[in-house]
mmCIF file of the N, C-alpha and C atoms, coordinates in Angstrom:
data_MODEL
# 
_entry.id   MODEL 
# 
loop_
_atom_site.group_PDB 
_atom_site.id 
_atom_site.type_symbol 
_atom_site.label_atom_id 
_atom_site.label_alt_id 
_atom_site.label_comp_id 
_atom_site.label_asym_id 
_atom_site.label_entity_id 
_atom_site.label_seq_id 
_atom_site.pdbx_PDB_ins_code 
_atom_site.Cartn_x 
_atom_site.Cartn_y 
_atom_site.Cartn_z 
_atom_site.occupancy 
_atom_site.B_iso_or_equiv 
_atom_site.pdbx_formal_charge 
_atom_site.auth_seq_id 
_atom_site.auth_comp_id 
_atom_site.auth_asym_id 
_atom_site.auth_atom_id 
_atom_site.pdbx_PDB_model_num 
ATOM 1   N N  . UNK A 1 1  ? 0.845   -1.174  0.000  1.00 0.00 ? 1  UNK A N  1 
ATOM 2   C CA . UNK A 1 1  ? 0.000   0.000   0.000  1.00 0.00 ? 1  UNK A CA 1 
ATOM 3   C C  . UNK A 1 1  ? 0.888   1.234   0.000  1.00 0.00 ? 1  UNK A C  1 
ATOM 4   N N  . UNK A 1 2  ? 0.658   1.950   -0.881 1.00 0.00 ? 2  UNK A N  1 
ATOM 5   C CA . UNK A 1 2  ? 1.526   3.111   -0.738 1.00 0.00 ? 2  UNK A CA 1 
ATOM 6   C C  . UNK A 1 2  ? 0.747   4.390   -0.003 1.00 0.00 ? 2  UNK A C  1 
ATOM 7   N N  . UNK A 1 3  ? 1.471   5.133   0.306  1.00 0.00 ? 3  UNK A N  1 
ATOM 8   C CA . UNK A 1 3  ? 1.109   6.745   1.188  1.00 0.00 ? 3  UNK A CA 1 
ATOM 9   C C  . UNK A 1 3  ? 1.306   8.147   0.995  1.00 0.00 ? 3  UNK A C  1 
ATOM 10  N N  . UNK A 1 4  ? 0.445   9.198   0.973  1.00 0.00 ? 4  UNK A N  1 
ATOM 11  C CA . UNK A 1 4  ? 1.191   10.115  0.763  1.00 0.00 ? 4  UNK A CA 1 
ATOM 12  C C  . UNK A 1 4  ? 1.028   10.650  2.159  1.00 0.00 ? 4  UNK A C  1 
ATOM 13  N N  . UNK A 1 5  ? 1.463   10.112  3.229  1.00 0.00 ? 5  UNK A N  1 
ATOM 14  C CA . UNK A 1 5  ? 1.487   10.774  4.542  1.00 0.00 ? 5  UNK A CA 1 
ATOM 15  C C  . UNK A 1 5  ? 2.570   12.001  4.852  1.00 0.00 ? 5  UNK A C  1 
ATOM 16  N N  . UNK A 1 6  ? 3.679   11.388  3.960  1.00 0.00 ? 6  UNK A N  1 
ATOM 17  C CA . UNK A 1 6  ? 4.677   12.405  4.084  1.00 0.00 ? 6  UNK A CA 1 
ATOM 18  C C  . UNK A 1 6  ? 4.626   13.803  3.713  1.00 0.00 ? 6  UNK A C  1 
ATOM 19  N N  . UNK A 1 7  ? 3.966   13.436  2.404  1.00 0.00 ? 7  UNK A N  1 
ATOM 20  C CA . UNK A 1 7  ? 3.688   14.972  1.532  1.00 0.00 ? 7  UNK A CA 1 
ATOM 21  C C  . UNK A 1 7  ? 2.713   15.508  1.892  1.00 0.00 ? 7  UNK A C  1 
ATOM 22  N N  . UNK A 1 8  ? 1.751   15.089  2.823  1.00 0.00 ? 8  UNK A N  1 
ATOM 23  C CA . UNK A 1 8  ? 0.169   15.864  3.464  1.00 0.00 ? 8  UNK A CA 1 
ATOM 24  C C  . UNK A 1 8  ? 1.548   16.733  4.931  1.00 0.00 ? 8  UNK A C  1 
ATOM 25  N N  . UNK A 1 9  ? 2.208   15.565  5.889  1.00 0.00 ? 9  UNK A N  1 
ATOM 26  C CA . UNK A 1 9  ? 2.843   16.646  6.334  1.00 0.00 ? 9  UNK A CA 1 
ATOM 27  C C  . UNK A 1 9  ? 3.738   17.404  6.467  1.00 0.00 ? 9  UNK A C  1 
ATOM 28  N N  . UNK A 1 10 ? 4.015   17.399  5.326  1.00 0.00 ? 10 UNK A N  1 
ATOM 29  C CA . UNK A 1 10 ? 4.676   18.640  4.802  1.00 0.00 ? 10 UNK A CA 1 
ATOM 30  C C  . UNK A 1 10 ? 4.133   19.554  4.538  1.00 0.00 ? 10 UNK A C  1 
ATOM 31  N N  . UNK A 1 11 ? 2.963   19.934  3.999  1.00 0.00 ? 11 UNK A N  1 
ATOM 32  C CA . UNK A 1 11 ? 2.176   20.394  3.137  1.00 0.00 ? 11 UNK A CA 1 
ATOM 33  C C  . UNK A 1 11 ? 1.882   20.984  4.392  1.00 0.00 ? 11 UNK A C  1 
ATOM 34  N N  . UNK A 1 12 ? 1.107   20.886  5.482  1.00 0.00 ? 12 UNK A N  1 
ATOM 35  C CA . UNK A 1 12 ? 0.832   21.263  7.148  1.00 0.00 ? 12 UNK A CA 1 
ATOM 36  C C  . UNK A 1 12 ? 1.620   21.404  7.813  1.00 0.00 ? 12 UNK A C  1 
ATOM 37  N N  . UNK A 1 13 ? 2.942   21.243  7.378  1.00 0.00 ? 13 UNK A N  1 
ATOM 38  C CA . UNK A 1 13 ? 4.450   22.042  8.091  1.00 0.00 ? 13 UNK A CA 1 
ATOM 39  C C  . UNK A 1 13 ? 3.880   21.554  9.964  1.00 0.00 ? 13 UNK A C  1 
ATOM 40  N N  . UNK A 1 14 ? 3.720   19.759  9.406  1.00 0.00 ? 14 UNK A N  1 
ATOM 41  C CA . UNK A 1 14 ? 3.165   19.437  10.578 1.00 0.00 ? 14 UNK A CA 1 
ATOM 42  C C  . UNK A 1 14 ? 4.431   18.135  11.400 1.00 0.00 ? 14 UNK A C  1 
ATOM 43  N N  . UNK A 1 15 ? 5.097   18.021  12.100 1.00 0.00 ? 15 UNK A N  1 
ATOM 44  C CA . UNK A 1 15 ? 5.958   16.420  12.393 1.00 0.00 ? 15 UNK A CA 1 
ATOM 45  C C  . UNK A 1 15 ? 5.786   15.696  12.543 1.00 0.00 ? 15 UNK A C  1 
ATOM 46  N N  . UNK A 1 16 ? 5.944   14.781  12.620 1.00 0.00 ? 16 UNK A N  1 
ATOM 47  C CA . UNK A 1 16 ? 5.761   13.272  12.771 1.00 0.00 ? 16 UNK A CA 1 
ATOM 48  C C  . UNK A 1 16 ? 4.831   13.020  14.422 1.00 0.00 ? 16 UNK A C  1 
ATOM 49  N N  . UNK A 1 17 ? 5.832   13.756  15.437 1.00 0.00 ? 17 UNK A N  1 
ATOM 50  C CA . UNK A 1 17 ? 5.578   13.700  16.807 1.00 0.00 ? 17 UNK A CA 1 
ATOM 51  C C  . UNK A 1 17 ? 3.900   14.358  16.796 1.00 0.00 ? 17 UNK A C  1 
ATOM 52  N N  . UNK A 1 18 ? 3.783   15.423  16.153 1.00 0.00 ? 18 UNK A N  1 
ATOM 53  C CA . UNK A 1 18 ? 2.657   16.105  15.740 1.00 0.00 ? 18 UNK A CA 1 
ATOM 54  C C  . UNK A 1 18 ? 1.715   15.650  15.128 1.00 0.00 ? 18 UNK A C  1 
ATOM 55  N N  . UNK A 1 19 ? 1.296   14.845  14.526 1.00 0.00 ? 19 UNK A N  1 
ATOM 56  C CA . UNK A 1 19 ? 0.873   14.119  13.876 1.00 0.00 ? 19 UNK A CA 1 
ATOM 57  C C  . UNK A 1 19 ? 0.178   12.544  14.553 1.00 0.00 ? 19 UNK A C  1 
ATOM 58  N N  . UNK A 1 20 ? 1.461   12.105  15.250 1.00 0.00 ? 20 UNK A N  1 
ATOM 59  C CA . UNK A 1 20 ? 1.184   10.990  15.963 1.00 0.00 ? 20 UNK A CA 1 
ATOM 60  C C  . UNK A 1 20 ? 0.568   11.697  17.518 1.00 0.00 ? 20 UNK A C  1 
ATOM 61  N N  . UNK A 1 21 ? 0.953   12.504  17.798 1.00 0.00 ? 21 UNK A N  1 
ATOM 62  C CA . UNK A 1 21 ? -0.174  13.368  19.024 1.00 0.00 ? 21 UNK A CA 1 
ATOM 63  C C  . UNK A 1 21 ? -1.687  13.126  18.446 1.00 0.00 ? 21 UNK A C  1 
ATOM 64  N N  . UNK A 1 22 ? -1.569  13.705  17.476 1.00 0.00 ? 22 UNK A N  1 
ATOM 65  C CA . UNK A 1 22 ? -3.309  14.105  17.412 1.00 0.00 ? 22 UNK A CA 1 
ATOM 66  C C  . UNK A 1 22 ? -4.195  12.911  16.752 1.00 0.00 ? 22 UNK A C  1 
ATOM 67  N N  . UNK A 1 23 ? -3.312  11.682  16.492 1.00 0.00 ? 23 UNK A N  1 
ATOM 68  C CA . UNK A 1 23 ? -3.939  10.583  16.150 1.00 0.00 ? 23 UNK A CA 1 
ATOM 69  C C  . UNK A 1 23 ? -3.610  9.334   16.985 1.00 0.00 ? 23 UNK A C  1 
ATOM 70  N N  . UNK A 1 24 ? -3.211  9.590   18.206 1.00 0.00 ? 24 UNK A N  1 
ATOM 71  C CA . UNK A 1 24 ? -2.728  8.663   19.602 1.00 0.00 ? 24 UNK A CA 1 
ATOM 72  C C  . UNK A 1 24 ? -2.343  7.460   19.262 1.00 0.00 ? 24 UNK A C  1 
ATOM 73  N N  . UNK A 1 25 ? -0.654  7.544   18.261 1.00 0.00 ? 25 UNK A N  1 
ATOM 74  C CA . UNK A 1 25 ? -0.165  6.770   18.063 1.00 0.00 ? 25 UNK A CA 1 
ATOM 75  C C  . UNK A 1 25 ? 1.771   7.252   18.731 1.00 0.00 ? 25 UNK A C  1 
ATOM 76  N N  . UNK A 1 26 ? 2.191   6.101   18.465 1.00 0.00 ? 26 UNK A N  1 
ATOM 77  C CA . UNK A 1 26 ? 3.907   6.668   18.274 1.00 0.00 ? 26 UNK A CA 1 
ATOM 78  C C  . UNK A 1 26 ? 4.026   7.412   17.616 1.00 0.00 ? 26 UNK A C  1 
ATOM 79  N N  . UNK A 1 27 ? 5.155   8.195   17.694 1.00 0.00 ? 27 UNK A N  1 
ATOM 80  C CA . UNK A 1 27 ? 6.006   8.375   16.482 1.00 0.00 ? 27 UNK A CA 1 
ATOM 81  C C  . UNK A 1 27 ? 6.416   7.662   15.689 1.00 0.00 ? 27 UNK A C  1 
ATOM 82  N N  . UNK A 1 28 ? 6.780   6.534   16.044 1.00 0.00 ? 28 UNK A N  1 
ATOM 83  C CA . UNK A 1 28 ? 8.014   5.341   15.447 1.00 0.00 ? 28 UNK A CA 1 
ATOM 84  C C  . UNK A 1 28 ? 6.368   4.712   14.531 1.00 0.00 ? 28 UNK A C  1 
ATOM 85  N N  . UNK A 1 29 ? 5.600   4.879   14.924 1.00 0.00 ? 29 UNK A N  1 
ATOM 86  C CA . UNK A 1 29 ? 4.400   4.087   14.260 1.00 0.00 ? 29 UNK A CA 1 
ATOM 87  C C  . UNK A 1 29 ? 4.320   5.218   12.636 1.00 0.00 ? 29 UNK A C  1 
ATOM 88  N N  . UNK A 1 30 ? 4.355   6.973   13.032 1.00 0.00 ? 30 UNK A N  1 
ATOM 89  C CA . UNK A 1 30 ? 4.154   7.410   12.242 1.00 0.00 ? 30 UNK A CA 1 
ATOM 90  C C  . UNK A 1 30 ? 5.576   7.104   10.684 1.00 0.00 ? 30 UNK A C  1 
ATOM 91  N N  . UNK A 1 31 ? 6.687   6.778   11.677 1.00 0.00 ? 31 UNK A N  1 
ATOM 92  C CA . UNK A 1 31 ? 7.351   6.677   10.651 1.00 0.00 ? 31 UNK A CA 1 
ATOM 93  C C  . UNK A 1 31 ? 7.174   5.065   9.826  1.00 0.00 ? 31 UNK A C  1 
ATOM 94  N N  . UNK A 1 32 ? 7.229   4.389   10.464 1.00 0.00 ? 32 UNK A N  1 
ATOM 95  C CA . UNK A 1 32 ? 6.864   3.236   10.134 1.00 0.00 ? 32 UNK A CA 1 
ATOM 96  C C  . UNK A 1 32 ? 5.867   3.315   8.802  1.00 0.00 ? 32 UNK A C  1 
ATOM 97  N N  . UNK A 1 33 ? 4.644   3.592   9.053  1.00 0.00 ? 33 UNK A N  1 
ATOM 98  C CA . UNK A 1 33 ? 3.602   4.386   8.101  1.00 0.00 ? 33 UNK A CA 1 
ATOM 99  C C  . UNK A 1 33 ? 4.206   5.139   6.907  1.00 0.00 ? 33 UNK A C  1 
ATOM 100 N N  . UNK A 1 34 ? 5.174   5.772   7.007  1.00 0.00 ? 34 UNK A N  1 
ATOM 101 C CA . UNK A 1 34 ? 5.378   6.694   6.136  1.00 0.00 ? 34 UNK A CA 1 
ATOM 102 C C  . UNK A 1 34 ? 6.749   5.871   5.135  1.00 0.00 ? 34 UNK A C  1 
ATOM 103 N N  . UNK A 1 35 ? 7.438   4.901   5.157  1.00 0.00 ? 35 UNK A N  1 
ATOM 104 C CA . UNK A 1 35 ? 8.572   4.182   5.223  1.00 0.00 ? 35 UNK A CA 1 
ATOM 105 C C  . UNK A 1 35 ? 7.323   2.847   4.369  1.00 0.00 ? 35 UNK A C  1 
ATOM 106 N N  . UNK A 1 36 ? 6.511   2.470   4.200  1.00 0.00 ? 36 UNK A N  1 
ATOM 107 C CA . UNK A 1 36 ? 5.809   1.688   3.821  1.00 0.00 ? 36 UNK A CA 1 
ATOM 108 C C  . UNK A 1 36 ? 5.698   0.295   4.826  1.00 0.00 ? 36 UNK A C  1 
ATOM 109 N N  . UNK A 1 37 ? 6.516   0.447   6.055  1.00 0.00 ? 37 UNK A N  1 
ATOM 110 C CA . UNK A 1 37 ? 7.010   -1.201  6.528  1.00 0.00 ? 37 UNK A CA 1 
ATOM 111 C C  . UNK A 1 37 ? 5.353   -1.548  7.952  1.00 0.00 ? 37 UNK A C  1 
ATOM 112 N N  . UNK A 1 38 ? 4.492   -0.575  7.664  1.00 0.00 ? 38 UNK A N  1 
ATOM 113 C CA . UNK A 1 38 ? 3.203   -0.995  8.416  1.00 0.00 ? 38 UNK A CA 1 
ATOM 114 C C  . UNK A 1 38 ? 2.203   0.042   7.870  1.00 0.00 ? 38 UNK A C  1 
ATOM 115 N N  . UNK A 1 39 ? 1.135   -1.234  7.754  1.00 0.00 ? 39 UNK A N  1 
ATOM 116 C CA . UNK A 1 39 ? -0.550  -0.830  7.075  1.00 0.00 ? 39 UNK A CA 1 
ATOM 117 C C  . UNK A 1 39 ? -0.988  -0.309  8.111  1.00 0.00 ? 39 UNK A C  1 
ATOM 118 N N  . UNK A 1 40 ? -1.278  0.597   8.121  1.00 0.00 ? 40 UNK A N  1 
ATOM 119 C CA . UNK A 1 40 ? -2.354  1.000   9.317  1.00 0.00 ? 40 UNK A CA 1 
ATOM 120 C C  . UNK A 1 40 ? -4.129  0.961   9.460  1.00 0.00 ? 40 UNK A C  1 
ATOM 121 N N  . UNK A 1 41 ? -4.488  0.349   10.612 1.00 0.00 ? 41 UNK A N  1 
ATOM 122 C CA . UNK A 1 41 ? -6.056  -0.118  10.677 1.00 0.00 ? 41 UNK A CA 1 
ATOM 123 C C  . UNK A 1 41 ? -6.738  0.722   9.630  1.00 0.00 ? 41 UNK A C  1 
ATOM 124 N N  . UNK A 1 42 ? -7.942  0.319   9.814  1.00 0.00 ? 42 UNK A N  1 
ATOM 125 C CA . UNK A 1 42 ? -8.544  0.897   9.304  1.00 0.00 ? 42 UNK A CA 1 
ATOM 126 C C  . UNK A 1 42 ? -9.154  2.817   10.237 1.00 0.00 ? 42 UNK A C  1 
ATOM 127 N N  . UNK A 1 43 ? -9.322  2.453   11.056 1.00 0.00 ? 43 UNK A N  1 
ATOM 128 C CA . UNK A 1 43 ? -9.772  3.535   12.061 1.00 0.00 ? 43 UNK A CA 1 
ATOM 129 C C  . UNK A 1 43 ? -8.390  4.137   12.359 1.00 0.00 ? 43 UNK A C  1 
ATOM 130 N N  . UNK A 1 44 ? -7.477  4.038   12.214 1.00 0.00 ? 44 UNK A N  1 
ATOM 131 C CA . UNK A 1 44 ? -6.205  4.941   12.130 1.00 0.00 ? 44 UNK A CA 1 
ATOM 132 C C  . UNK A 1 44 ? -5.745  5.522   10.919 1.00 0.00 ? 44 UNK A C  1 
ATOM 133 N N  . UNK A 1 45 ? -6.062  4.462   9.586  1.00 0.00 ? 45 UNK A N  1 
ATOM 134 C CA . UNK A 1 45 ? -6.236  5.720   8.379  1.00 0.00 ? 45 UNK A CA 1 
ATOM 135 C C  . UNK A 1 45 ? -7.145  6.882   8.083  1.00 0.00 ? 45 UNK A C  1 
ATOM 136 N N  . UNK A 1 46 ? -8.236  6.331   8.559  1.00 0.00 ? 46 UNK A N  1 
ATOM 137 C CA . UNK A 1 46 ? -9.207  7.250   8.674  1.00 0.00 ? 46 UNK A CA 1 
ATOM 138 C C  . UNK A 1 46 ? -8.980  8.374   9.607  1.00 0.00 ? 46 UNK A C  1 
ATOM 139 N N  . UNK A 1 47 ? -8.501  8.412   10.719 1.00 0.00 ? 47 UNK A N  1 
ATOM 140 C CA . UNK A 1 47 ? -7.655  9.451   11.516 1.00 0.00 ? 47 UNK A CA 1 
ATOM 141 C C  . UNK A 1 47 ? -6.510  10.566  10.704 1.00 0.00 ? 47 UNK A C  1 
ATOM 142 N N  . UNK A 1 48 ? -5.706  9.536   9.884  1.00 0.00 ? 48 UNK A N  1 
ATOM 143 C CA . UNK A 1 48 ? -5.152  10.517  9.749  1.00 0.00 ? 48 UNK A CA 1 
ATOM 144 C C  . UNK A 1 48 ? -5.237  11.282  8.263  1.00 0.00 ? 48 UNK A C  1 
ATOM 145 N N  . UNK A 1 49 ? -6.503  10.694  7.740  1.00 0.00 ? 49 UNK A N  1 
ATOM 146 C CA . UNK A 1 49 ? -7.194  11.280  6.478  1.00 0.00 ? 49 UNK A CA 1 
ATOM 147 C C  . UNK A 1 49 ? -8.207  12.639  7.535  1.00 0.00 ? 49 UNK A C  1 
ATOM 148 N N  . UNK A 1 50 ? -8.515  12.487  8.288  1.00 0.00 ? 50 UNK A N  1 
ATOM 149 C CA . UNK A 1 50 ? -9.214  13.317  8.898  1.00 0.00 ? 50 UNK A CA 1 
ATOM 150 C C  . UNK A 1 50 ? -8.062  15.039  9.411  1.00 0.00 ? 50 UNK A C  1 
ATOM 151 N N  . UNK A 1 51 ? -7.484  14.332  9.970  1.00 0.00 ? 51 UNK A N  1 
ATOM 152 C CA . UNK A 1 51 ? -6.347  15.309  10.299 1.00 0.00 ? 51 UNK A CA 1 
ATOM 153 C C  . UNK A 1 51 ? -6.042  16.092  9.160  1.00 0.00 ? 51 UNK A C  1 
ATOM 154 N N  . UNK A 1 52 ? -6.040  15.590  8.165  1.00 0.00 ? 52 UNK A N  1 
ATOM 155 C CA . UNK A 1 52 ? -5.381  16.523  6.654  1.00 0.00 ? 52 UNK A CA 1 
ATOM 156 C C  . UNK A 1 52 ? -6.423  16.816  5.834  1.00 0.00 ? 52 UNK A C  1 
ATOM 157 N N  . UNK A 1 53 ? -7.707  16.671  6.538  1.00 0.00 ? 53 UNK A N  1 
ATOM 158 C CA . UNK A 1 53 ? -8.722  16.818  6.191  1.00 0.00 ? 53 UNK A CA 1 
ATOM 159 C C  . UNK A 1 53 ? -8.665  16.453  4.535  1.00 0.00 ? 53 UNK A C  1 
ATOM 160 N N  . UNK A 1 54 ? -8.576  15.419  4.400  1.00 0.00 ? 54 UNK A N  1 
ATOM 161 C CA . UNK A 1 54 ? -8.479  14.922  2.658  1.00 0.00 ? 54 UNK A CA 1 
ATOM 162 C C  . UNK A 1 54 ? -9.052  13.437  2.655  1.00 0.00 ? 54 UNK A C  1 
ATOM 163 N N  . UNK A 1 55 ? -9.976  13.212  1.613  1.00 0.00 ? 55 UNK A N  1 
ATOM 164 C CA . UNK A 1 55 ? -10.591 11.698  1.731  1.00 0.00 ? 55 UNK A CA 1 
ATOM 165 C C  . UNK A 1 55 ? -9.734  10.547  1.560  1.00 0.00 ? 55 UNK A C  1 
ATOM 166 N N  . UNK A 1 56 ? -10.005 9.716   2.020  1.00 0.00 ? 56 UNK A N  1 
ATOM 167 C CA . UNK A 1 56 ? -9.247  8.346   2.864  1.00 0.00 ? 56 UNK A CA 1 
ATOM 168 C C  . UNK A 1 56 ? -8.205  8.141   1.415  1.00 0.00 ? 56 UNK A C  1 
ATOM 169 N N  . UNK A 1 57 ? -8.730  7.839   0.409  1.00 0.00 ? 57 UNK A N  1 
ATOM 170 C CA . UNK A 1 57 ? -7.863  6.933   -0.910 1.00 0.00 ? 57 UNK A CA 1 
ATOM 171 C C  . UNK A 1 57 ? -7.755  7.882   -1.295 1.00 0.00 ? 57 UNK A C  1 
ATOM 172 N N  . UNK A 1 58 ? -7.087  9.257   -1.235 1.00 0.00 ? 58 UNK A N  1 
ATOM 173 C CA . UNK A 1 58 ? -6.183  10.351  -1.442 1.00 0.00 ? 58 UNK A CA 1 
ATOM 174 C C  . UNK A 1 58 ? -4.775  10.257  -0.862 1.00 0.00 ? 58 UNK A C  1 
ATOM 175 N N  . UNK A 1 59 ? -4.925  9.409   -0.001 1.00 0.00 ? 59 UNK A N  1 
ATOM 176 C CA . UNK A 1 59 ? -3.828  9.264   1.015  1.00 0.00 ? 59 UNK A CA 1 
ATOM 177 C C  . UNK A 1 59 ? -2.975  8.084   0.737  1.00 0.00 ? 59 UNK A C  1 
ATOM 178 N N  . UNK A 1 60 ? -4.263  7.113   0.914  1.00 0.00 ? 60 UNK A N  1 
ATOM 179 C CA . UNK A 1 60 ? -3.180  5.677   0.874  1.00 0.00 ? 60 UNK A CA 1 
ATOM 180 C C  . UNK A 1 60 ? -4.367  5.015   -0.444 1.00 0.00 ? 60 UNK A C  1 
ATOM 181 N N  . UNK A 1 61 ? -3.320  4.691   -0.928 1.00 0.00 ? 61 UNK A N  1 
ATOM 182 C CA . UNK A 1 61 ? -4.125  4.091   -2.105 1.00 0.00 ? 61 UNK A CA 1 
ATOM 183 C C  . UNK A 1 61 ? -2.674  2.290   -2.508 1.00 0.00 ? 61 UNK A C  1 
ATOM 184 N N  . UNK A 1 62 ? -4.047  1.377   -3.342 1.00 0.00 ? 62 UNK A N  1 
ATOM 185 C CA . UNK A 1 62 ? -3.461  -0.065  -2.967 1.00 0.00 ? 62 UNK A CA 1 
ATOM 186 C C  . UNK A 1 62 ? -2.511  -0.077  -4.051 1.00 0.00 ? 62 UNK A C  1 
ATOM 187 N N  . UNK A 1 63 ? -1.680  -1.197  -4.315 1.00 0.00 ? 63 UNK A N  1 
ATOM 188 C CA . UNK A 1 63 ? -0.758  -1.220  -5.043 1.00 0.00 ? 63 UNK A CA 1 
ATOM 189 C C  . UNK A 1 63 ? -1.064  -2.540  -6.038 1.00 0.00 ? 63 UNK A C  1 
ATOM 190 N N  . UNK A 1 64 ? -0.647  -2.951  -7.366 1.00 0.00 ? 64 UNK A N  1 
ATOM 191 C CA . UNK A 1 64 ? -0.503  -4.334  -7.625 1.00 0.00 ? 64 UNK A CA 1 
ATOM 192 C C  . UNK A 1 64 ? -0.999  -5.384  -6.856 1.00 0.00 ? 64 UNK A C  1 
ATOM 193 N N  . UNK A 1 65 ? 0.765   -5.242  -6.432 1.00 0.00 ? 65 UNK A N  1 
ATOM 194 C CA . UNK A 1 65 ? 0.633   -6.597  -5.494 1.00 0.00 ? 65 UNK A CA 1 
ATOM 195 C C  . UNK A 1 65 ? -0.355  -6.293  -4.214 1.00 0.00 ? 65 UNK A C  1 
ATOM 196 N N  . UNK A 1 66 ? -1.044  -5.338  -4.351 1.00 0.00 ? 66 UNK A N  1 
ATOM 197 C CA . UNK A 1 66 ? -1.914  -6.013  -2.971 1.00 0.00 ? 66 UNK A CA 1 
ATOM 198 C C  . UNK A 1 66 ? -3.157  -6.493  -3.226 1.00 0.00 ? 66 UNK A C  1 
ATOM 199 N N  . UNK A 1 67 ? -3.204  -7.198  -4.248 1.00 0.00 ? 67 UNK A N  1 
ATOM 200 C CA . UNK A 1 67 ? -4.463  -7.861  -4.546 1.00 0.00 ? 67 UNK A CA 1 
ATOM 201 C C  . UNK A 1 67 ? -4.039  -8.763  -4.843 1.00 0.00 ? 67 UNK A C  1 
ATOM 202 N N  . UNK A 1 68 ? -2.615  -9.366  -4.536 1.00 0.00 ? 68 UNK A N  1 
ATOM 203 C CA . UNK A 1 68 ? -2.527  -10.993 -4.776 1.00 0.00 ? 68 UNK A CA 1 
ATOM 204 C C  . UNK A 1 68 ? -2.051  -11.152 -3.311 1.00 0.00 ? 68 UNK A C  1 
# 
């Protein structure tokens, strides 16, 4: 699954730590997320589609291989 978590916070000149505050996760989770090496729930994408106020599959959208 790929992400554009990075470029939303940038775009909100927002950090990682910042980010993972207002969606009550790690940091290490936000980077993780952003690094591709963890999917995040469903109710935590939706968090942080909310935060950047932008709809959910603007953000993370599926890849190929994730339908095999």
């Amino acid at each position: 699954m790929k992400n554009s978590v990075h470029v939303e916070r940038a775009i909100k000149r927002m950090t990682q730590q910042q980010l993972a505050t207002l969606v009550g996760v790690s940091r290490q989770t936000i980077v993780a997320i952003e690094s591709g090496k963890y999917v995040p729930s469903t109710v935590l994408s939706m968090k942080i589609a909310s935060v950047f106020e932008k709809p959910l599959e603007s953000i993370f959208t599926l890849e190929e291989s994730d339908w095999q």
